[in-house]
N, C-alpha and C positions, 0 to 999 in steps of 0.2 A: 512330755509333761507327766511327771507322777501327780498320783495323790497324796494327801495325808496317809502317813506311816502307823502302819493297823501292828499291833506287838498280839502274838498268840504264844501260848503254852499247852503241854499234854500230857495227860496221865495215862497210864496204860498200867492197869491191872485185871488179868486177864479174867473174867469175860467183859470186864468192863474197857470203854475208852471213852475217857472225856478232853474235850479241848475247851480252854478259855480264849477268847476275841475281846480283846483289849480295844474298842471305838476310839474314835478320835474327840470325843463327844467327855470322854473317861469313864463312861459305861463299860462293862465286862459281860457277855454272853458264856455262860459253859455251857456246852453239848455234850449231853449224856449218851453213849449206845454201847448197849449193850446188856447186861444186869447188874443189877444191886443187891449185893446179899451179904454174910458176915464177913465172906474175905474180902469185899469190894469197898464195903461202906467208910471205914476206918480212914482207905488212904481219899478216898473222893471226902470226907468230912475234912481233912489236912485242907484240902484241894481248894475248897468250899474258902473255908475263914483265913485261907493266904489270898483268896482275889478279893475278898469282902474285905479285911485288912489294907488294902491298895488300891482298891476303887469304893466310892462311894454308891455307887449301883451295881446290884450284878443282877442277872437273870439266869435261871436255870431252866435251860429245854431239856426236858425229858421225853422228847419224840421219838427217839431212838432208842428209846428202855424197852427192852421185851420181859422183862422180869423186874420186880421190886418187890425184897422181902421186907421183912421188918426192922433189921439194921439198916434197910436205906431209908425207912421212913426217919428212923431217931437221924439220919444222917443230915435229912432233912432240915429236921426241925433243929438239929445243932446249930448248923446252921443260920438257920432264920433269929435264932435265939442270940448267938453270937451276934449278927446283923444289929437287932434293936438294942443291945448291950454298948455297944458302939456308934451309934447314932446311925447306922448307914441300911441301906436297902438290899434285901434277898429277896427276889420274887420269884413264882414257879409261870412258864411260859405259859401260854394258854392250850399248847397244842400237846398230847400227849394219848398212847394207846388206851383201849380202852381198861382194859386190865390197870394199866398203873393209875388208872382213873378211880378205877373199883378199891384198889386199895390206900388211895389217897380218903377217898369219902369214908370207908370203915374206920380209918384212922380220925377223921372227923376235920382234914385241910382240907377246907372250902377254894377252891380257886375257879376263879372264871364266873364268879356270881357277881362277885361288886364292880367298879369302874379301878381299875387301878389309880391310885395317887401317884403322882411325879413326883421326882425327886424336884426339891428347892432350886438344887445346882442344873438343872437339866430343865428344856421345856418340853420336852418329849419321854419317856420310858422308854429303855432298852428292846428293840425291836428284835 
């Protein structure tokens, strides 16, 4: 017996690697590892508003960032910006080093303080 058929995709620019998980749900997780800096941010912002464009939820885990400069914060927020431009959801994981913590807060993205909102379509958020 299989299960529901999981669709993933990968970017690979090196020192970065992210992978998108397409749920059965139509949620999308991308997993970030590695860093984020000018050569990285560019193609992971592509990466970003092609699974936001095709899912209605995505989440972005940044657990696996050991470095985030400041092109990946705008990379970020492209992003997120793109997301509410188009009705749909980008949210940042709750789990993340401390460092890319440190420079999410100087940057002034709050996460992990409020209760996330679900998506309409979804009765749960992207795990």
């Amino acid at each position: 017996m299989t299960g529901p058929r999981v669709e993933t995709d990968e970017l690979t620019a090196d020192p970065l690697r992210a992978t998108a998980e397409c749920r059965s749900d139509g949620s999308v997780v991308v997993r970030c590892r590695g860093g984020i800096d000018a050569a990285t941010a560019p193609p992971l912002t592509d990466f970003l508003i092609h699974w936001v464009d095709r899912c209605c939820c995505v989440e972005l885990d940044l657990s696996g960032v050991d470095h985030l400069a400041a092109a990946g914060v705008t990379a970020v927020l492209t992003g997120c910006g793109h997301a509410d431009r188009e009705g749909r959801h980008l949210r940042l994981g709750p789990d993340r080093p401390r460092a890319v913590g440190r420079v999410l807060a100087a940057a002034r993205i709050v996460v992990g303080d409020r209760p996330v909102a679900t998506c309409p379509r979804h009765r749960e958020p992207a795990a």
